[in-house]
N, C-alpha and C positions, 0 to 999 in steps of 0.2 A: 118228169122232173128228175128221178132219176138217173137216167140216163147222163143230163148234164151235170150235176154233182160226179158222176163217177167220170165223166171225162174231166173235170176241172183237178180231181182229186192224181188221176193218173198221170195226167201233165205236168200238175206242181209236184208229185214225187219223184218223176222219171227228170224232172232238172233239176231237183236236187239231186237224185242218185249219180245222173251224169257228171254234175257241178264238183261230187264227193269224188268220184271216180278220176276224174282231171286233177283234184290236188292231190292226189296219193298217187299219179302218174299210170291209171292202170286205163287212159284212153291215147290212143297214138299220139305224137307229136304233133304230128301237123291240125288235127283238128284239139289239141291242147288248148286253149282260149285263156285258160285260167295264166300256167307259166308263161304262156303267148305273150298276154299283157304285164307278166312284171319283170320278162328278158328282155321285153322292147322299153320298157319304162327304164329300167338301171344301166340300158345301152343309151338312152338319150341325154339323163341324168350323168351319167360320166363326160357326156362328150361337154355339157353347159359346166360340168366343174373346170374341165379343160380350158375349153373355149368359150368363157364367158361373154355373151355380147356388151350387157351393163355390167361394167366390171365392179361396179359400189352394191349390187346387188346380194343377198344373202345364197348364199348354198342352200339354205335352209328359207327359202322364201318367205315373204310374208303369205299365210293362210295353205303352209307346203302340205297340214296333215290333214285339212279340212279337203282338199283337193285331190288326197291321194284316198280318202272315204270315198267321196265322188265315183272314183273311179270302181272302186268296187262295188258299190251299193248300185248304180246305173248298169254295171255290165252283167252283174249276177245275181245280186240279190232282191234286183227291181225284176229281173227277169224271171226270178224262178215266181216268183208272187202274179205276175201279170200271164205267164204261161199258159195256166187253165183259162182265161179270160179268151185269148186268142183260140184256142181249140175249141171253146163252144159257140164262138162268133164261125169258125168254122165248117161247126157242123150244122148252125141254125140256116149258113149259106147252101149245104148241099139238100138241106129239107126242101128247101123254096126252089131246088132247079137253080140255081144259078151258078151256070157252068164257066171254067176262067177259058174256057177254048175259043170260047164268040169274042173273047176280048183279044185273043193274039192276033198282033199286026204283022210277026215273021218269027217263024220258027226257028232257031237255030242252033237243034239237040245234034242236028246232022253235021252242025260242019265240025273245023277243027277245033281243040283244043282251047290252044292258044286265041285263037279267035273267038270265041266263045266266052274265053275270060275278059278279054279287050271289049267286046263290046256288054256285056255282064258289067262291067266296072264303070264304061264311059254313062249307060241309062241313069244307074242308080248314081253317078255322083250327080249327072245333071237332076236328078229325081231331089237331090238333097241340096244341091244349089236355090232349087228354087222352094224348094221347102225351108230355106234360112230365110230367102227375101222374104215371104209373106210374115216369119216369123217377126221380122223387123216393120213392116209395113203397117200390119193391123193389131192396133193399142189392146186386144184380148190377148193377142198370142202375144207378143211383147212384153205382158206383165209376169210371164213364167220364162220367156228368152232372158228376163232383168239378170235371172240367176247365175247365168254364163259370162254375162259382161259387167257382174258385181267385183271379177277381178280385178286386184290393182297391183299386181307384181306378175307377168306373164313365166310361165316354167311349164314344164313338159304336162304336168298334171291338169292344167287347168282348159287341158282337152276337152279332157269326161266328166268336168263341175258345168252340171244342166238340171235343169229342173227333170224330174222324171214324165211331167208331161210332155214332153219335148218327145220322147219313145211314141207318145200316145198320138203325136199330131206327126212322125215322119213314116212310123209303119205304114199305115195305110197306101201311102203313096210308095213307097219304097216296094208295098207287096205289088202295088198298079205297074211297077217299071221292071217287076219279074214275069208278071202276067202277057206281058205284051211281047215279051219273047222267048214264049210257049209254054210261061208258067211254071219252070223249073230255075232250079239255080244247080249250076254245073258244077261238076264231083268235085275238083278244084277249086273251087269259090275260098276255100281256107287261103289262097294265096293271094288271092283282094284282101279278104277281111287284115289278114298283118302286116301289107302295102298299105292300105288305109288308115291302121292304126299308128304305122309309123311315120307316114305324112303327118298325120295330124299331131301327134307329139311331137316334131320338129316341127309344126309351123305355130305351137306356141311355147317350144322352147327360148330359153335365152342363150339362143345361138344365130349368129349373122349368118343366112345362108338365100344366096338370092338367085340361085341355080343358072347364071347367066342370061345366055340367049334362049335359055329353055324356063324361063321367067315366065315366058306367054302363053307357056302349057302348065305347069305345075306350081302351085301353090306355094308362099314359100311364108319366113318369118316375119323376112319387113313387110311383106307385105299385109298378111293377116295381124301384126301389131295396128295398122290403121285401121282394119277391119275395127276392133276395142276401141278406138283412140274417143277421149271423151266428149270434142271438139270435132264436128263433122263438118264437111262442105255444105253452105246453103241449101236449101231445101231440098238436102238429101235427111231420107230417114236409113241410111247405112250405107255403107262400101266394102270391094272387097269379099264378095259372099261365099267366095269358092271354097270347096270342102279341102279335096285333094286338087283340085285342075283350077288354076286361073282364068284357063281357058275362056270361060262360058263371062267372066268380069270384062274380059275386053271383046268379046263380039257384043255385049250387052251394055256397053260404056259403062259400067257400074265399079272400074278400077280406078286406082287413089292412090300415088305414090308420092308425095310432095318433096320427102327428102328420106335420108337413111340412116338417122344418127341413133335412132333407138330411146330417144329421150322423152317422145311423146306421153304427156297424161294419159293413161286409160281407166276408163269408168264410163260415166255416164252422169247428166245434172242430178243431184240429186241423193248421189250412191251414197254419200256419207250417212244418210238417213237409211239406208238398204238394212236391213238384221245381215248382222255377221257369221248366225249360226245356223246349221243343215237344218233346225227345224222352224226357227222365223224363218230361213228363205223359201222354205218347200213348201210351206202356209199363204204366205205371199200374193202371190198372185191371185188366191180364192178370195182375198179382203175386198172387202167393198171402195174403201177408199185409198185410195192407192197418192207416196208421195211424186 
């Protein structure tokens, strides 16, 4: 016993030490996570004061500083808490023998680079495409997804407003889509994780950005405002799933664009009964009766 106390205890201090380390600048740039996420956020936020898509819409959105908690408490502060959890799920895996090498379907420590990161980037978003749809498909995991599309004013923040079980149902899968190409995640992977961050804060900024002809690879804002939209096409239970890549919405018919004016209600039946606060919505989903 312990042994896993000491590793829960080592893990939760070593991400705070790092987490400390990152705001007083004394871990390099590129793996910075901390400044990462608020030079990417007040580069998005500049551009939606600029180039407002709804221009009747607040600077200051509705629910702007509940979403900008969000963002910290989900990237850092869920993680430094949940850290030891993972390492002793870790190590109760290497006790029982269960090795991640009989799980790799192709290695690819050998090749280049850049290729490395390309397909590192394409596994895990499709890893998280389809970890959105289930989220939307089955009414358990849907009553903790409610907390993400409890939004009703879309802005750059309302990226990282997720229930924290939402970490607890994509890890798993996220670790299955490192495991399958040789269990490692490549020295550069810091240059996914801030490409990913800044997809996603432009695809729910309030900004019109529809990426052209390159619409049917990459994800964009009109299109994930339909993703929200409160009003969905017949017997769809969602649309629109793509994280960073569109991609995988139209080989999978599951895209939805019906017009581009940005005026769409988003919510969901019901939201106005939703709790408005970080801690009715983080409760939420555990309630028995749900509206």
């Amino acid at each position: 016993m312990g042994k896993y106390l000491d590793t829960f205890i080592n893990a939760f201090l070593g991400t705070v030490d790092w987490t400390w380390k990152s705001i007083i600048f004394e871990v390099p740039w590129y793996n910075n996570y901390f400044w990462g996420l608020i030079a990417i956020s007040i580069f998005v936020w500049l551009l939606e004061i600029v180039f407002p898509w709804r221009k009747q819409q607040s600077i200051l959105r509705r629910d702007f500083w509940l979403d900008g908690f969000y963002m910290f408490f989900n990237f850092f502060i869920f993680t430094i808490v949940i850290s030891g959890v993972y390492n002793i799920l870790g190590l109760l895996l290497a006790e029982i023998n269960i090795s991640s090498n009989s799980l790799v379907v192709f290695d690819i420590s050998h090749w280049s680079t850049w290729l490395q990161l390309f397909v590192f980037f394409i596994i895990l978003d499709f890893v998280q495409w389809f970890t959105h749809v289930l989220l939307h498909r089955y009414p358990f995991l849907w009553k903790f997804h409610k907390v993400h599309h409890s939004v009703k004013e879309m802005g750059f923040a309302a990226h990282l407003r997720y229930h924290w079980m939402e970490n607890i149902f994509y890890k798993p899968l996220k670790t299955f889509g490192v495991i399958i190409i040789g269990g490692f995640e490549p020295q550069q992977a810091f240059i996914v994780h801030f490409i990913t961050i800044a997809i996603g804060h432009l695809n729910h900024s309030n900004i019109k950005i529809t990426w052209g002809p390159l619409k049917y690879i990459l994800n964009n804002p009109v299109m994930h405002l339909y993703h929200h939209a409160s009003v969905l096409p017949e017997g769809k239970n969602g649309v629109n799933y793509g994280i960073s890549l569109s991609l995988w919405d139209y080989i999978f018919k599951t895209n939805y664009i019906p017009e581009e004016s940005g005026t769409v209600e988003i919510g969901f039946k019901g939201d106005d009964k939703f709790p408005k606060d970080f801690i009715g919505q983080n409760t939420y989903g555990f309630k028995k009766s749900q509206h």
